[in-house]
N, C-alpha and C positions, 0 to 999 in steps of 0.2 A: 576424097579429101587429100590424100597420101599423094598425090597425082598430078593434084592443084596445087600442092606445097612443094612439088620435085620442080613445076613450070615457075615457080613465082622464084628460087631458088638459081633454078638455071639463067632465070634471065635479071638475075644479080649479081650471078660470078663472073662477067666479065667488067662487073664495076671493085668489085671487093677485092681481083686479080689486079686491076691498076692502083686500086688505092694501097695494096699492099707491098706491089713492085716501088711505088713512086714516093709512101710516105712512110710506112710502115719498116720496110727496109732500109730505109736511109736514115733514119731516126734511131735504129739498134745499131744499123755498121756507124756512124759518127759515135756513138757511146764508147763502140771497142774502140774507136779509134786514140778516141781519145788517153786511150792506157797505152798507146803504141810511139817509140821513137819516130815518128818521119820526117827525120834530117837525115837517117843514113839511110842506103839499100843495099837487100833488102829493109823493110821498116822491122822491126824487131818488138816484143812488148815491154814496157816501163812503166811501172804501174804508177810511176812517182816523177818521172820526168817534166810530166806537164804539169798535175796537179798542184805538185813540188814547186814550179817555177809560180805557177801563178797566183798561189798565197802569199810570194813575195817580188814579185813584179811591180816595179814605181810603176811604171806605164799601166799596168792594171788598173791598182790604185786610181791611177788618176783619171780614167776614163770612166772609173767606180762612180768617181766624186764628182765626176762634170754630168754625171746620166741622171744620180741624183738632186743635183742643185737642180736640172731642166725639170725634172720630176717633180719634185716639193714647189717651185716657184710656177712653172706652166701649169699644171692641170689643175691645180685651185681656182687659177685665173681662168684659164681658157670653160672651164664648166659653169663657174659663177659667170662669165660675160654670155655664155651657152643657153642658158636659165632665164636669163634677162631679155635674150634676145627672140628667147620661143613666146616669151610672153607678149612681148612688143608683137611679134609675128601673131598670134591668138587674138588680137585686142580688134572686136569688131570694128573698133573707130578708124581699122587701117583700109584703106583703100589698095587699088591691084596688091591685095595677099598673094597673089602667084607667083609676081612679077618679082615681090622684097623674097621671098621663099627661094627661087632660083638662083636669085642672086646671091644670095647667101649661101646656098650649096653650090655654088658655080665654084668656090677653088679648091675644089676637092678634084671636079674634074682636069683643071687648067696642069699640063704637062709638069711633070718637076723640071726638067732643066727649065722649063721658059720663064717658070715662075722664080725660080732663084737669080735666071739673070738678070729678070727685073728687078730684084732684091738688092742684086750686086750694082744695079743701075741708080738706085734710089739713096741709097747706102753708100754712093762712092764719095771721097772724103773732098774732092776738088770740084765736082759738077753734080753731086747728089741733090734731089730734091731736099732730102730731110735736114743734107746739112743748111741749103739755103734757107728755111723755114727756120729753124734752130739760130743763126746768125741773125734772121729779120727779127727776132724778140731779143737780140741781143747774148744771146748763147755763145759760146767756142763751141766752133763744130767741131764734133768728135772724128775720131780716128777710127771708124767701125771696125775694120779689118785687122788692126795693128796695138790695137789695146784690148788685153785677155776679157776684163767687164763686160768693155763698148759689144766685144763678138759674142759673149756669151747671151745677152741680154738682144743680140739682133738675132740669133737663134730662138731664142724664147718666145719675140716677137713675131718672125715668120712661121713658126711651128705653131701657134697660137691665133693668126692670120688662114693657115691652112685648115684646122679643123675644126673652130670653133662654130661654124656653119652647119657642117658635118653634124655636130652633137646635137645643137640648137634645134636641128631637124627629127632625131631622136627625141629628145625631149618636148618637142612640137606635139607629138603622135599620144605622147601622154597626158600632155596638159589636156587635148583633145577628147580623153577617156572620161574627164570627169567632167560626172555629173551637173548641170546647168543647175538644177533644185538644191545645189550644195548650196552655190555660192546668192542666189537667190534668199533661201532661209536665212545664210547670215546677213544680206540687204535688209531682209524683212527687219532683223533684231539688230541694226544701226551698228553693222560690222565693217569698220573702211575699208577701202582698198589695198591700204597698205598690212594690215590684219589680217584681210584675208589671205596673200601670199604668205604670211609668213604660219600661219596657225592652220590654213586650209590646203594651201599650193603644195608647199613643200613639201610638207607629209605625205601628199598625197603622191608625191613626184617622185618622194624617196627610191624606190625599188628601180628607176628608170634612173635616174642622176647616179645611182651605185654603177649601174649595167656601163654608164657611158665611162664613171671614172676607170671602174676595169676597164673597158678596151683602151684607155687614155695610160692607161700603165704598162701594159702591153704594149702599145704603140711607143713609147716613149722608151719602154725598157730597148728596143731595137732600132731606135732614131738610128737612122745613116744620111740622108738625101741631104738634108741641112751643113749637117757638118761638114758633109762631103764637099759638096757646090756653093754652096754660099761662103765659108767662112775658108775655102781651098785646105779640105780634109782636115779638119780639125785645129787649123792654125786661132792664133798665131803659138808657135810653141806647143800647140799640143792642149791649146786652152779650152776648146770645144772636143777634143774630141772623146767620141762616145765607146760606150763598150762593144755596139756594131760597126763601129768604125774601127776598131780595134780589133774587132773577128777579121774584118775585110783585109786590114794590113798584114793580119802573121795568115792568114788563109791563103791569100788570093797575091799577093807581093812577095811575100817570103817563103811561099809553097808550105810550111808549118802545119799543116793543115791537123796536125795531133793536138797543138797548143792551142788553135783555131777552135777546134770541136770542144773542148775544156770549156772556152770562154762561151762557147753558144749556149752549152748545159751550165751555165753559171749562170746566163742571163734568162734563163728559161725559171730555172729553180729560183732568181730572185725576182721576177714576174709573176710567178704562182703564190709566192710566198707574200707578197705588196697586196695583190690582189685579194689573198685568203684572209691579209690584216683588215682591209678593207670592208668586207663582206662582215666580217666578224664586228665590225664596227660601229658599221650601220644595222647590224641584225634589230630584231623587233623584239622589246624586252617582254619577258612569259609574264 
């Protein structure tokens, strides 16, 4: 037994050596790092340099408050249109299920650049489709790009666009779980449709609808692609941009990378923190 525990062992340390070199270790040195000056060299520690700066950082702040507005107004939306849409996809009266099922997790797959510069394509303020669509019911077309709302809300919509297929597919797998005699017994006792989702589905979805808003808080707490490529890094002014978008700029453009590590363990600890509200929210009363 001692022998079969030394093989099973041995032929795991060359995965628990990578996961340790590649995540384990980068996750503790960005922590120190974070207490470290590096604007000067060598870097030096400052336990208060970064921290210091970024409790009172406007650009914080305001990458704070753009991550949250996509937060609170996206993932309400994109999990209820997610909910709806797994139902739709469940509903035997739909013909090729495979074919709406794919399509619908197909922009999960689709490239991010490709899919933004369609964005940017559909979105443009002189030959956009949407503007034209928007003028034929008699609308001013908007200014996507150059008014702080117009950008913020075509983020919401293409990041909403991006995963709400994604979820809907999750949430597919559990509508899936429940039992056909459920909703049967409530037919039998003249239970509508519209009653059954809400007194049978839901409840029954709950555990799976939490699962998806976590990772949708998570993903959200780290948005960069959108802001990046669509809205050209967080314009206009600074209106989109995110607190990943914010890692990236004092990281990756200002070399910072002490102030860099501060904001990641910020957006880490207010991801766990959103998510634990969450959990605690939906829990199952004793």
């Amino acid at each position: 037994m001692r022998l079969r525990n030394r093989s099973a062992y041995a032929f795991l340390a060359p995965y628990f050596l990578v996961f340790a070199t590649f995540w384990i270790w980068p996750i503790i040195d960005s922590f120190l790092i974070s207490f470290q000056n590096t604007r000067v060299n060598p870097w030096v520690f400052s336990a208060s340099i970064n921290w210091g700066r970024l409790f009172g950082d406007p650009a914080f702040y305001n990458a704070l408050a753009n991550t949250l507005i996509i937060l609170v107004i996206q993932v309400p939306v994109m999990i209820s249109l997610a909910t709806v849409m797994a139902v739709l996809l469940n509903s035997p009266l739909l013909r090729a299920r495979s074919l709406f099922r794919f399509a619908f997790f197909a922009p999960v797959v689709v490239g991010e650049v490709a899919y933004a510069a369609v964005f940017r394509l559909m979105f443009n303020v002189d030959f956009g489709i949407i503007n034209k669509l928007l003028g034929g019911v008699g609308i001013t077309p908007v200014s996507w790009f150059s008014e702080a709302h117009a950008a913020m809300l075509l983020i919401i919509i293409a990041v909403t666009w991006r995963w709400s297929g994604y979820n809907a597919i999750i949430i597919l797998s559990g509508l899936q779980s429940i039992p056909e005699d459920v909703y049967e017994a409530a037919t039998l006792d003249r239970v509508g449709r519209v009653k059954q989702f809400f007194y049978i589905t839901l409840p029954l979805l709950k555990p799976i609808i939490l699962f998806c808003v976590v990772l949708s808080v998570i993903g959200t707490m780290q948005l960069f692609t959108e802001p990046f490529l669509i809205t050209n890094r967080g314009g206009p002014g600074g209106a989109t941009e995110t607190l990943g978008l914010l890692l990236y700029r004092q990281g990756f453009q200002s070399l910072n990378f002490g102030y860099a590590s501060a904001i990641a363990y910020t957006m880490a600890a207010l991801a766990v923190a959103i998510s634990l509200l969450n959990l605690w929210v939906g829990r199952e009363p004793k």
